[in-house]
Backbone as XML, in Angstrom:
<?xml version="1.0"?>
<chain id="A" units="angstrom">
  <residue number="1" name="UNK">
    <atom name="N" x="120.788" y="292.464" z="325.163"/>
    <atom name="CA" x="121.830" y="292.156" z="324.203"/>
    <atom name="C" x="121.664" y="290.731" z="323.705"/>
  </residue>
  <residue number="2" name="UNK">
    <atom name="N" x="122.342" y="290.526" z="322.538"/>
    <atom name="CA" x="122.021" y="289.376" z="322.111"/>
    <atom name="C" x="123.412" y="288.291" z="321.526"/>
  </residue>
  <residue number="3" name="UNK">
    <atom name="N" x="123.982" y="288.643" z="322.606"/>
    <atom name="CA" x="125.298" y="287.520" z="322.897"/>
    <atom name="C" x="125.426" y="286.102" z="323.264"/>
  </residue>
  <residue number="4" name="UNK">
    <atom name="N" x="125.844" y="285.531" z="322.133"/>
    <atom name="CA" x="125.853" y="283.918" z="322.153"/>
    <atom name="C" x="124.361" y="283.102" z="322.019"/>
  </residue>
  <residue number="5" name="UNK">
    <atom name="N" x="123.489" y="284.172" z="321.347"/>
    <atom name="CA" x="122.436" y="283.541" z="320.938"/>
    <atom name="C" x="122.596" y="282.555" z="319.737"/>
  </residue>
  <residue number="6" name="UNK">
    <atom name="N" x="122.076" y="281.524" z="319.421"/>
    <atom name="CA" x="122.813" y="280.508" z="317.954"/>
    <atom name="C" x="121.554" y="280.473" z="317.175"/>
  </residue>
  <residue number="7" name="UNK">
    <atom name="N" x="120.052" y="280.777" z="317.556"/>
    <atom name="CA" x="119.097" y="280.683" z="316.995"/>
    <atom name="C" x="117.743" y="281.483" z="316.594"/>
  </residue>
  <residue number="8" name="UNK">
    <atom name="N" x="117.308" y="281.468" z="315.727"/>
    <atom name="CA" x="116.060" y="282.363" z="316.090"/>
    <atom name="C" x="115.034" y="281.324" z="316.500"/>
  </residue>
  <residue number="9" name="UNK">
    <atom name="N" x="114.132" y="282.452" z="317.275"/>
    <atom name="CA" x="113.534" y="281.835" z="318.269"/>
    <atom name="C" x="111.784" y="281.489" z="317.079"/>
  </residue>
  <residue number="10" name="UNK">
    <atom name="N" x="111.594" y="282.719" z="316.596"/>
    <atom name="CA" x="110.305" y="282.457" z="315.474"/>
    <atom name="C" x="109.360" y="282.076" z="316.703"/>
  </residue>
  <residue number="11" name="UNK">
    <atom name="N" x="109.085" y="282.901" z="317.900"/>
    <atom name="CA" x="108.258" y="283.326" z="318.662"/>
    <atom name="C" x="107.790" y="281.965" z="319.076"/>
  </residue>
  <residue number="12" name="UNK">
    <atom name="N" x="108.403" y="281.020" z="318.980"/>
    <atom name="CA" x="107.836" y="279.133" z="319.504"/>
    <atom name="C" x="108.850" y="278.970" z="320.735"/>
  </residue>
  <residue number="13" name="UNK">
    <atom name="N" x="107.759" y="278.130" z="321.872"/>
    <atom name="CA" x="108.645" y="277.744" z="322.484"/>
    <atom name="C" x="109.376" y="276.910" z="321.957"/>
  </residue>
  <residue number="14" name="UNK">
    <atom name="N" x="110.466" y="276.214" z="322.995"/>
    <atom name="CA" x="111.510" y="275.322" z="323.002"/>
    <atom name="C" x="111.021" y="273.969" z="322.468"/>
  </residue>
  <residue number="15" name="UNK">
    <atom name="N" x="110.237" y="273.361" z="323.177"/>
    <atom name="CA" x="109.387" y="272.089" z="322.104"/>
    <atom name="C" x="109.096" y="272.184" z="320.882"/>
  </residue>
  <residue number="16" name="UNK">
    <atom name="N" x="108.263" y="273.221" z="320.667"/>
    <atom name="CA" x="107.449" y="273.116" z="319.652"/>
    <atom name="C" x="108.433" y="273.513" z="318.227"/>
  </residue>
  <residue number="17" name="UNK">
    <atom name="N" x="109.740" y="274.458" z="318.438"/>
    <atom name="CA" x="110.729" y="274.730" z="317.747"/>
    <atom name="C" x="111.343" y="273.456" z="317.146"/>
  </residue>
  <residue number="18" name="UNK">
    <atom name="N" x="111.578" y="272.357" z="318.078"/>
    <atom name="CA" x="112.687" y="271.426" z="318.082"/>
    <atom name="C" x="112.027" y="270.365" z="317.276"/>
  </residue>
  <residue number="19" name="UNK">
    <atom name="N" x="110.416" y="270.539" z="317.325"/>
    <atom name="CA" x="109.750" y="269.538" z="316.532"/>
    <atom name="C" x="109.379" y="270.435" z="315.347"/>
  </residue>
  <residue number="20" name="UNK">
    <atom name="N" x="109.060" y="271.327" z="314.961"/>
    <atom name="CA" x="109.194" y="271.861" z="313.935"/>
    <atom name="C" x="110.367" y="271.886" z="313.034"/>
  </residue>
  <residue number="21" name="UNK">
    <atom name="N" x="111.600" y="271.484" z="313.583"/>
    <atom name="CA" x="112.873" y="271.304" z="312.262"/>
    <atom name="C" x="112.924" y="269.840" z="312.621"/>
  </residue>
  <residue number="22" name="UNK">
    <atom name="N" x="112.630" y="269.053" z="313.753"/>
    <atom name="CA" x="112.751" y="267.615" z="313.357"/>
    <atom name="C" x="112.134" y="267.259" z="312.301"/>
  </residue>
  <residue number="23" name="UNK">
    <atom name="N" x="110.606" y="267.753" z="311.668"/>
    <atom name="CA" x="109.895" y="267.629" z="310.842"/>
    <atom name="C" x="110.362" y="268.203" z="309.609"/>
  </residue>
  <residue number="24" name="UNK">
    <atom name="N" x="110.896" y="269.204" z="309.437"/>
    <atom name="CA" x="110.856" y="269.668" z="308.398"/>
    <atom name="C" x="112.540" y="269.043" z="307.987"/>
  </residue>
  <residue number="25" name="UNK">
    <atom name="N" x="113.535" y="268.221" z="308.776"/>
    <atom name="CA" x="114.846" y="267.817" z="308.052"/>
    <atom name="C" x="114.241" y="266.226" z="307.591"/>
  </residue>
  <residue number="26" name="UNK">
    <atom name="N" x="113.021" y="265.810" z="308.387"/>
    <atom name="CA" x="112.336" y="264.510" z="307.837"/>
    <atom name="C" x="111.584" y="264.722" z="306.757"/>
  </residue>
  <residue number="27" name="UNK">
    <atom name="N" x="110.981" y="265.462" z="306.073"/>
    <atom name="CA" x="110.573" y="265.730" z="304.808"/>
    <atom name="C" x="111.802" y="266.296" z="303.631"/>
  </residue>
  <residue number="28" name="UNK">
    <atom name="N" x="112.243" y="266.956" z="304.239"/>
    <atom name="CA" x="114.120" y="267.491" z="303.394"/>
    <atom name="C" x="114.271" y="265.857" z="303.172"/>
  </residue>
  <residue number="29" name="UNK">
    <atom name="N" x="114.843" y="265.098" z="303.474"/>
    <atom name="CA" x="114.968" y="264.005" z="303.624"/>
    <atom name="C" x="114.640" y="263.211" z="302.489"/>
  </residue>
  <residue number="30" name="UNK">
    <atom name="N" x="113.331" y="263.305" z="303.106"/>
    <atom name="CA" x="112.311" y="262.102" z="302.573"/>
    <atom name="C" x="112.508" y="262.920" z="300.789"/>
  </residue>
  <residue number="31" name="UNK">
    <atom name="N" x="112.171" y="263.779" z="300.231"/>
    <atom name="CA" x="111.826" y="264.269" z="299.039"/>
    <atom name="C" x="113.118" y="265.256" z="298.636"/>
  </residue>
  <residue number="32" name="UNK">
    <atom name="N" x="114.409" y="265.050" z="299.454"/>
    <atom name="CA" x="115.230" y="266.113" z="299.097"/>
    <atom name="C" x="115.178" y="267.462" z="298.173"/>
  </residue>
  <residue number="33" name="UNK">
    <atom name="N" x="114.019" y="267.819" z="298.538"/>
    <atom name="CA" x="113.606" y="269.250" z="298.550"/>
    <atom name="C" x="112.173" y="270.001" z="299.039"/>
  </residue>
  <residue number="34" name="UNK">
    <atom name="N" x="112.821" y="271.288" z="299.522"/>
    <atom name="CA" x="111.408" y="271.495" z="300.686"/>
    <atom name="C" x="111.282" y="273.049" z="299.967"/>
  </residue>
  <residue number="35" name="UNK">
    <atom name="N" x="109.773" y="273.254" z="300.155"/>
    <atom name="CA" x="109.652" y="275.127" z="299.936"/>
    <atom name="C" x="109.450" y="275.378" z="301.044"/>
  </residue>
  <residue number="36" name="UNK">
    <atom name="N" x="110.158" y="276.290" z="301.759"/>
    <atom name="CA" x="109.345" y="277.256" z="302.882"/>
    <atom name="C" x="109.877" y="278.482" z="302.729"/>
  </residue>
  <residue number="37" name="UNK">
    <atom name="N" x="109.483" y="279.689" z="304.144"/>
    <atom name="CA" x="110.150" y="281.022" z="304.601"/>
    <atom name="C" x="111.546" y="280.419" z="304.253"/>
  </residue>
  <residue number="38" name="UNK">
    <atom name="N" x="112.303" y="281.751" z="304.083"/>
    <atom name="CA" x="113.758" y="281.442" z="304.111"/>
    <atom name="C" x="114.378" y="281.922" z="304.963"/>
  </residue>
  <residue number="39" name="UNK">
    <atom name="N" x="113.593" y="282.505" z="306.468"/>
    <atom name="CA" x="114.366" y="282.051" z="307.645"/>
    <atom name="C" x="114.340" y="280.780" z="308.655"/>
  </residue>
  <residue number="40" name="UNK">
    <atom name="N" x="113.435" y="280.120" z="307.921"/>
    <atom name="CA" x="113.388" y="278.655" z="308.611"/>
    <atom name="C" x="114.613" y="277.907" z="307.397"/>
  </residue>
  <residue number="41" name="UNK">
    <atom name="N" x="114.473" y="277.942" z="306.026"/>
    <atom name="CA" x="115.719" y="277.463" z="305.409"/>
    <atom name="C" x="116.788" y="277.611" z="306.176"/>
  </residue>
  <residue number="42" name="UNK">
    <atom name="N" x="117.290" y="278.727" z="306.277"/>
    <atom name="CA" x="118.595" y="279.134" z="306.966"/>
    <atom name="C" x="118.284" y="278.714" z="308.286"/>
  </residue>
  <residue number="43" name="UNK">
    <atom name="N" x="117.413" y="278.519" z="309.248"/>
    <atom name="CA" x="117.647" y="277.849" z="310.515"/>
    <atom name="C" x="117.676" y="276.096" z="310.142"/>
  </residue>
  <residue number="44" name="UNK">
    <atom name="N" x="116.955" y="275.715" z="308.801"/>
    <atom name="CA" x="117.175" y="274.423" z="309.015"/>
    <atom name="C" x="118.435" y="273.720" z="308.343"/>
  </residue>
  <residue number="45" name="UNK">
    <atom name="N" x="119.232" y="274.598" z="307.625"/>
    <atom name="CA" x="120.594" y="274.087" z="306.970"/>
    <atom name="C" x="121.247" y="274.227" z="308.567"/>
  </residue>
  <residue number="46" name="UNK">
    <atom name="N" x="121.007" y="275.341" z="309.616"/>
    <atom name="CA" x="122.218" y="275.157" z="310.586"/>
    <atom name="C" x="121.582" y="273.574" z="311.717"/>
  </residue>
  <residue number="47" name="UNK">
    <atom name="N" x="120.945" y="273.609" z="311.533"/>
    <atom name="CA" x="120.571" y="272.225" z="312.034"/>
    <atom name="C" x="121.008" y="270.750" z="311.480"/>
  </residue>
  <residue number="48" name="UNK">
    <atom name="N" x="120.492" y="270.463" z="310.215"/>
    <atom name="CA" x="120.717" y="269.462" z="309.611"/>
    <atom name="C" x="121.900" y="269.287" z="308.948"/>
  </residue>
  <residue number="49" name="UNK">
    <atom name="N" x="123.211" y="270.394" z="308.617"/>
    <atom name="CA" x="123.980" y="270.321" z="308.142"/>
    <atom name="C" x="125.321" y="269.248" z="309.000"/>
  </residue>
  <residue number="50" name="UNK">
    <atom name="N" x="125.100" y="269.326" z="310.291"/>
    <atom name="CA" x="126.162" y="268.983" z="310.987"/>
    <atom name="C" x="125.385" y="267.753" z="311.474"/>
  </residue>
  <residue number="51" name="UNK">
    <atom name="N" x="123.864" y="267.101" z="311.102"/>
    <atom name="CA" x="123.950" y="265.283" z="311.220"/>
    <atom name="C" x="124.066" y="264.682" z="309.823"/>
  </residue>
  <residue number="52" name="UNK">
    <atom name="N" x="123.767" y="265.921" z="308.543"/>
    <atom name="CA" x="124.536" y="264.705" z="307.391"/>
    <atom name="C" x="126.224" y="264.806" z="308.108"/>
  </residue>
  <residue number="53" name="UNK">
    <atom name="N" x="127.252" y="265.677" z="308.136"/>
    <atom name="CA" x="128.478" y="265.096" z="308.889"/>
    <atom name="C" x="128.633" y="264.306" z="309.601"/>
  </residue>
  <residue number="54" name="UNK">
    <atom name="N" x="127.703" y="264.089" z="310.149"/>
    <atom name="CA" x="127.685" y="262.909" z="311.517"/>
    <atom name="C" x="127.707" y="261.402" z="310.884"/>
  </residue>
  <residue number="55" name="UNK">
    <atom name="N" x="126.517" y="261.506" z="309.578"/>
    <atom name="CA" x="126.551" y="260.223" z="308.829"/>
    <atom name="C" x="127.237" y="259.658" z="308.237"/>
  </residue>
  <residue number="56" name="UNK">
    <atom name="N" x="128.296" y="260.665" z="307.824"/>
    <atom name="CA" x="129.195" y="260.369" z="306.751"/>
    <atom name="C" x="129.695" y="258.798" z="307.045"/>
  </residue>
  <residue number="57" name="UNK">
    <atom name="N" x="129.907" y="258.319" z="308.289"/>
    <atom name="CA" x="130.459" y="257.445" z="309.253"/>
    <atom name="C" x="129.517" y="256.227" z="309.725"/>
  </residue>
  <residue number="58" name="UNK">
    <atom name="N" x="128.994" y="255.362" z="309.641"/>
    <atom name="CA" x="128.380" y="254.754" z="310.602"/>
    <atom name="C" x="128.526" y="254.118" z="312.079"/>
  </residue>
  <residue number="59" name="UNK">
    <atom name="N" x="128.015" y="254.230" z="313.088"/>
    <atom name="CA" x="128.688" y="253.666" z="314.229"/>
    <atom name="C" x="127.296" y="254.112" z="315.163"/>
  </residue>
  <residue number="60" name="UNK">
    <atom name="N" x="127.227" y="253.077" z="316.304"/>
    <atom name="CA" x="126.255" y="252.655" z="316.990"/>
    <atom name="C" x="126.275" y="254.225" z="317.830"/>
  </residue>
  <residue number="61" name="UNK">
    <atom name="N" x="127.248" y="254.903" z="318.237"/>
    <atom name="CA" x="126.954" y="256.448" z="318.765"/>
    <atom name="C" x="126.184" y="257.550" z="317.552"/>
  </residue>
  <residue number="62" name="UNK">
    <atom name="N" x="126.738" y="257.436" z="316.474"/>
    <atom name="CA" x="125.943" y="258.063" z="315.699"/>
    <atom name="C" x="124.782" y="258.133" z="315.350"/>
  </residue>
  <residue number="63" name="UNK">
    <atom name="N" x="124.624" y="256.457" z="315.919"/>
    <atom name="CA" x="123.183" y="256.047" z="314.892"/>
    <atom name="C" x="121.724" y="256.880" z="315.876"/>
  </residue>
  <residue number="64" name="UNK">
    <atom name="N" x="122.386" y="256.375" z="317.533"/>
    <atom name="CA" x="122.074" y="256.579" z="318.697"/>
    <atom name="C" x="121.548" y="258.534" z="318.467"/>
  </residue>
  <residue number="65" name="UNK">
    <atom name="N" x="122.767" y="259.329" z="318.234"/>
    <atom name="CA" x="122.320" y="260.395" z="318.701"/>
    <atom name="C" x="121.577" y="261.033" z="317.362"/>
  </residue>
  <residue number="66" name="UNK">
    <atom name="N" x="121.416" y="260.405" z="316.089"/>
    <atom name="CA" x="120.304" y="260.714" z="315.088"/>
    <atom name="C" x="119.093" y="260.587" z="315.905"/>
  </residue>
  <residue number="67" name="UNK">
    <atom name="N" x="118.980" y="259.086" z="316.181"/>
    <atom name="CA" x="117.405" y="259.065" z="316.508"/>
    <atom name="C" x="117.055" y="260.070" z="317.998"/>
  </residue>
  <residue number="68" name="UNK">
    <atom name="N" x="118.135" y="260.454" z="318.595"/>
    <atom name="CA" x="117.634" y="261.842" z="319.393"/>
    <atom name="C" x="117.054" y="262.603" z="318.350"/>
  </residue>
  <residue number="69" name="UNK">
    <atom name="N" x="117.825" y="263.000" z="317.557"/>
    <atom name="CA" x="117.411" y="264.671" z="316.892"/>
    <atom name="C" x="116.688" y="264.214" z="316.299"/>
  </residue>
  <residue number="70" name="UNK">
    <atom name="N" x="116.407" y="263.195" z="315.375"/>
    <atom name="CA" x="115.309" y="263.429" z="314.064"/>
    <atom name="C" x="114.248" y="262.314" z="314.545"/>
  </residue>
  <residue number="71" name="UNK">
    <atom name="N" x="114.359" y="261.530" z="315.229"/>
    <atom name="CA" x="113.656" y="260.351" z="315.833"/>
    <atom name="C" x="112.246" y="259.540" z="314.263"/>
  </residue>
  <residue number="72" name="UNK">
    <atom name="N" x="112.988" y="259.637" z="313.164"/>
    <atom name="CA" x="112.612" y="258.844" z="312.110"/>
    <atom name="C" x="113.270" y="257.422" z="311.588"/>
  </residue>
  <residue number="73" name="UNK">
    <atom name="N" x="113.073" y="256.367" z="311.835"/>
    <atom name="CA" x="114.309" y="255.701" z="311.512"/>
    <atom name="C" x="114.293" y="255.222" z="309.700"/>
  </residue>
  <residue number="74" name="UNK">
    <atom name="N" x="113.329" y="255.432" z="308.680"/>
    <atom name="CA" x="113.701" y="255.636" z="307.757"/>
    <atom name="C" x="114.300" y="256.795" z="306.756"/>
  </residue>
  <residue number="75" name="UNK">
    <atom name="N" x="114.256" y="258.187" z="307.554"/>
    <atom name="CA" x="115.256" y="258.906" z="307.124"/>
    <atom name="C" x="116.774" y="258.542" z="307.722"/>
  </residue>
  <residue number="76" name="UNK">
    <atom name="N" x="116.881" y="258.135" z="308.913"/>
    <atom name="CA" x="117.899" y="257.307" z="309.066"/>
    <atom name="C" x="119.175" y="256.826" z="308.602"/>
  </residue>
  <residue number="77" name="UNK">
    <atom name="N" x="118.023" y="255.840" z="308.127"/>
    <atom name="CA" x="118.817" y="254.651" z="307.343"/>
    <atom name="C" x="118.642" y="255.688" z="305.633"/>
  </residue>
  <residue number="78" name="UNK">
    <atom name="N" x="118.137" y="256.439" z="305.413"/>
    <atom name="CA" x="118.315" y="257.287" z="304.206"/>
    <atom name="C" x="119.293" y="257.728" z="303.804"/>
  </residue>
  <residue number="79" name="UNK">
    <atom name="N" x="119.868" y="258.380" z="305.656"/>
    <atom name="CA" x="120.919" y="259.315" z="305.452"/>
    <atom name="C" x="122.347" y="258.554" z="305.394"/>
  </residue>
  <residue number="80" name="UNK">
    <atom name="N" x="122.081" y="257.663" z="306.446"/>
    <atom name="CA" x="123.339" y="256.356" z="306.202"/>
    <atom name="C" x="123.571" y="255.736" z="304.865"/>
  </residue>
  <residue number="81" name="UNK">
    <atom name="N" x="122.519" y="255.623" z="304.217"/>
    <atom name="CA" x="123.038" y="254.655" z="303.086"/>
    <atom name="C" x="123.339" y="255.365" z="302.010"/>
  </residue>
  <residue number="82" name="UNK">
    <atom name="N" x="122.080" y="256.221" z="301.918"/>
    <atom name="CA" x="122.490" y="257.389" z="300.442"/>
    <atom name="C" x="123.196" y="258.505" z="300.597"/>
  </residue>
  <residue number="83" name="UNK">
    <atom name="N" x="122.476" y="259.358" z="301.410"/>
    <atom name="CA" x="123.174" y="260.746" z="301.710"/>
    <atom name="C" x="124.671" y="260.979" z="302.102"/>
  </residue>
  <residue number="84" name="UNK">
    <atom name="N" x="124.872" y="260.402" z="303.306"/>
    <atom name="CA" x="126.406" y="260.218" z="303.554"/>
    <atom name="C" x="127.213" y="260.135" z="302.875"/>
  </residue>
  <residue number="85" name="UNK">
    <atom name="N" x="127.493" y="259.152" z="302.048"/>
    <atom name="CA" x="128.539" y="257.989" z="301.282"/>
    <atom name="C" x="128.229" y="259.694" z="299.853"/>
  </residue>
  <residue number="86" name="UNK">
    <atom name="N" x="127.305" y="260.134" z="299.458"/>
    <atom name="CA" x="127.284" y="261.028" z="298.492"/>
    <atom name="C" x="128.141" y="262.163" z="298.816"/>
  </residue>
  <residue number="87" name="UNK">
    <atom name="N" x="128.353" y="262.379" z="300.027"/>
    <atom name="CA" x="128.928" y="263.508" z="300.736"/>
    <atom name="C" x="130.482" y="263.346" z="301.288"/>
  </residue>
  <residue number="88" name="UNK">
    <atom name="N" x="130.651" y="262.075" z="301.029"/>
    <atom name="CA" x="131.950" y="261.696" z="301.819"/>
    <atom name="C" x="133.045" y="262.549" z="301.791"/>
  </residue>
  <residue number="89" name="UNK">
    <atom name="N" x="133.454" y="262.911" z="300.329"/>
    <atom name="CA" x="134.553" y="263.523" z="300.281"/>
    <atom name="C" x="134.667" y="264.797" z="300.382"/>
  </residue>
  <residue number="90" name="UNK">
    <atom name="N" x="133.058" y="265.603" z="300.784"/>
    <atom name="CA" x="132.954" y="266.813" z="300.817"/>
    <atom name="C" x="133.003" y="267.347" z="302.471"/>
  </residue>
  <residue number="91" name="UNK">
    <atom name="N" x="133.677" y="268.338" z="303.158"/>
    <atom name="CA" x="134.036" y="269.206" z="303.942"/>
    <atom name="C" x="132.383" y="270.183" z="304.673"/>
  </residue>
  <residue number="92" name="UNK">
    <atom name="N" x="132.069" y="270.295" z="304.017"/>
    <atom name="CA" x="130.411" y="271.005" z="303.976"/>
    <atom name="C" x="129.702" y="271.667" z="302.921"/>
  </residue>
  <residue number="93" name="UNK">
    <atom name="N" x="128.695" y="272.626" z="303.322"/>
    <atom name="CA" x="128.169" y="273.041" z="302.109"/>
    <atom name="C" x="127.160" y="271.925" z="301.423"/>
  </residue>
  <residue number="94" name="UNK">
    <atom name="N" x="126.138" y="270.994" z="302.646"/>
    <atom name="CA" x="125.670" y="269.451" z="301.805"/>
    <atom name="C" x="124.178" y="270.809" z="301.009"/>
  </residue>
  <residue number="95" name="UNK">
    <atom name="N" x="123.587" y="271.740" z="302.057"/>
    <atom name="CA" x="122.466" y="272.088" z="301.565"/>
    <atom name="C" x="122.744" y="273.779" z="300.647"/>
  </residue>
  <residue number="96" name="UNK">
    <atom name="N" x="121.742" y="273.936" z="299.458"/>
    <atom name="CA" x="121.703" y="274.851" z="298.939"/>
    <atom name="C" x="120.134" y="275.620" z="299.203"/>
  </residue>
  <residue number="97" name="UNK">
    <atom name="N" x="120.206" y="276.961" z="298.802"/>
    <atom name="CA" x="118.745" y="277.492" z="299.021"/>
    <atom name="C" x="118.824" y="278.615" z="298.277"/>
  </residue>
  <residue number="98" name="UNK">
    <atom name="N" x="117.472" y="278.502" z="297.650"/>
    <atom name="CA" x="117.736" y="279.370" z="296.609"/>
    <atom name="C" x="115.962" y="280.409" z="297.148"/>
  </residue>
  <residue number="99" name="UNK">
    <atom name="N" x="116.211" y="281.435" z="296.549"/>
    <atom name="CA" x="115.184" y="282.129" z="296.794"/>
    <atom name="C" x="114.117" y="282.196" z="295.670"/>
  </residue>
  <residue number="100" name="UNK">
    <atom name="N" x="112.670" y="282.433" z="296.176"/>
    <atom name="CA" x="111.812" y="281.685" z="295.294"/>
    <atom name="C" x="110.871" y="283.001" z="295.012"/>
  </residue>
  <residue number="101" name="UNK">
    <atom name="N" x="110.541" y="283.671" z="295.821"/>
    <atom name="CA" x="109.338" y="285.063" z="295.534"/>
    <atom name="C" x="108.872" y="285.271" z="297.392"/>
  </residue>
  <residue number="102" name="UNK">
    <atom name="N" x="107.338" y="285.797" z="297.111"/>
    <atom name="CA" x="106.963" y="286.413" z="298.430"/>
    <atom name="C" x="105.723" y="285.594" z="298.031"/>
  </residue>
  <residue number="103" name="UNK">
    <atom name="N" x="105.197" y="284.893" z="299.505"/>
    <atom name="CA" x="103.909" y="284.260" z="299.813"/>
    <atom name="C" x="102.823" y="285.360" z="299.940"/>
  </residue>
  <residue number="104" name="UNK">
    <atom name="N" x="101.944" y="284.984" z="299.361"/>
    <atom name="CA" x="100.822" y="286.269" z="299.015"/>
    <atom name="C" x="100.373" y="286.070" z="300.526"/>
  </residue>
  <residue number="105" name="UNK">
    <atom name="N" x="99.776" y="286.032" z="301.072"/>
    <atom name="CA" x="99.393" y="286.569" z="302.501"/>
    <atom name="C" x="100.150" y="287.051" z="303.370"/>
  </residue>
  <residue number="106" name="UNK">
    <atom name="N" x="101.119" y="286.979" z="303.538"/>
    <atom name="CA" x="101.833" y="288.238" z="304.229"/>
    <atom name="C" x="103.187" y="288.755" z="303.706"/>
  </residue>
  <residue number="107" name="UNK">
    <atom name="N" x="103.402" y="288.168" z="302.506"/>
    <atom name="CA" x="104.316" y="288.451" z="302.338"/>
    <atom name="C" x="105.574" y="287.965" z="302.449"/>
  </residue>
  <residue number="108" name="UNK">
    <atom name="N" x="105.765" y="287.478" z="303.293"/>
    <atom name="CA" x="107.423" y="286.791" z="303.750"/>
    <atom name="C" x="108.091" y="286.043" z="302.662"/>
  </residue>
  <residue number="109" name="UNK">
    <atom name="N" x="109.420" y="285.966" z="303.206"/>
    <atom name="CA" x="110.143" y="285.590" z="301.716"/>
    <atom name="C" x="110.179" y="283.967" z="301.576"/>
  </residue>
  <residue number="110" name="UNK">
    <atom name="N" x="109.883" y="283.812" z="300.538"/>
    <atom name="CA" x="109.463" y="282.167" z="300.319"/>
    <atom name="C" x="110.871" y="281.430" z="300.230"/>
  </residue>
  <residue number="111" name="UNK">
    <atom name="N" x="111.304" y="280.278" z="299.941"/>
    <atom name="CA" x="112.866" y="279.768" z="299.168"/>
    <atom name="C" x="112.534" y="277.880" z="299.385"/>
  </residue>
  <residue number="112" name="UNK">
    <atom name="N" x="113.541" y="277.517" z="298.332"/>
    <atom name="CA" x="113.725" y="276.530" z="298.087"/>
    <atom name="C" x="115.115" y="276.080" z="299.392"/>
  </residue>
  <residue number="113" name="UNK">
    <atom name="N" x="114.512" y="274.528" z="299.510"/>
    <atom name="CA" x="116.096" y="274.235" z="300.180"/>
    <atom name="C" x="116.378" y="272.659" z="299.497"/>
  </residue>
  <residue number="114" name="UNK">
    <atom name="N" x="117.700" y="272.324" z="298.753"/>
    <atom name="CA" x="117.461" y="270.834" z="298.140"/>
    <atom name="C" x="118.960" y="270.954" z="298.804"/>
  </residue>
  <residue number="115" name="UNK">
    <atom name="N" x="119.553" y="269.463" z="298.523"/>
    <atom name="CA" x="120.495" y="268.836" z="298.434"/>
    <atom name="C" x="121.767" y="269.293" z="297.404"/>
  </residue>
  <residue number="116" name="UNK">
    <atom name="N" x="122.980" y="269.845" z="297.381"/>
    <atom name="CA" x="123.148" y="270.125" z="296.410"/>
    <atom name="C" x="124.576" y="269.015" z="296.262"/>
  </residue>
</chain>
């Protein structure tokens, strides 16, 4: 059964998962917009959605438990100075994803993820 599961797993262990969306919310980031599968979109909006909330704020705990999760310190200071303060008055909903076609080698469904 699959009770109180929060993630897909996309057949990676536990490391290699956790550095695969650290990377990919540091390029989101960096170029506020990424193409990939659009079940990594949808796993990486439930990730990154709740440390732009975190930024909205600055404070030495926040700053602290970013560089756990994303361990970049110029997306960072990206998300503190620009991203946040853009988001302030908004509740959620920071990322959009739109669907893009099918990747010719196997197929899977491609999508956009930007900032909206």
């Amino acid at each position: 059964m699959r009770h109180f599961l929060k993630f897909r797993k996309f057949n990676f262990n536990n490391s290699y998962r956790k550095s695969l969306f650290m990377n990919l919310s540091n390029s989101l980031i960096k170029y506020e917009f990424l193409k990939t599968t659009l079940l990594k979109c949808k796993e990486l909006r439930i990730f990154l959605e709740p440390l732009i909330n975190i930024s909205k704020n600055f404070s030495d705990f926040n700053f602290k438990f970013l560089i756990k999760k994303i361990k970049n310190i110029n997306s960072i200071f990206k998300l503190f100075k620009i991203i946040g303060p853009r988001y302030h008055s908004r509740c959620g909903g920071y990322l959009k994803i739109y669907k893009y076609g099918f990747r010719k080698g196997d197929n899977s469904p491609l999508s956009f993820i930007i900032f909206s």
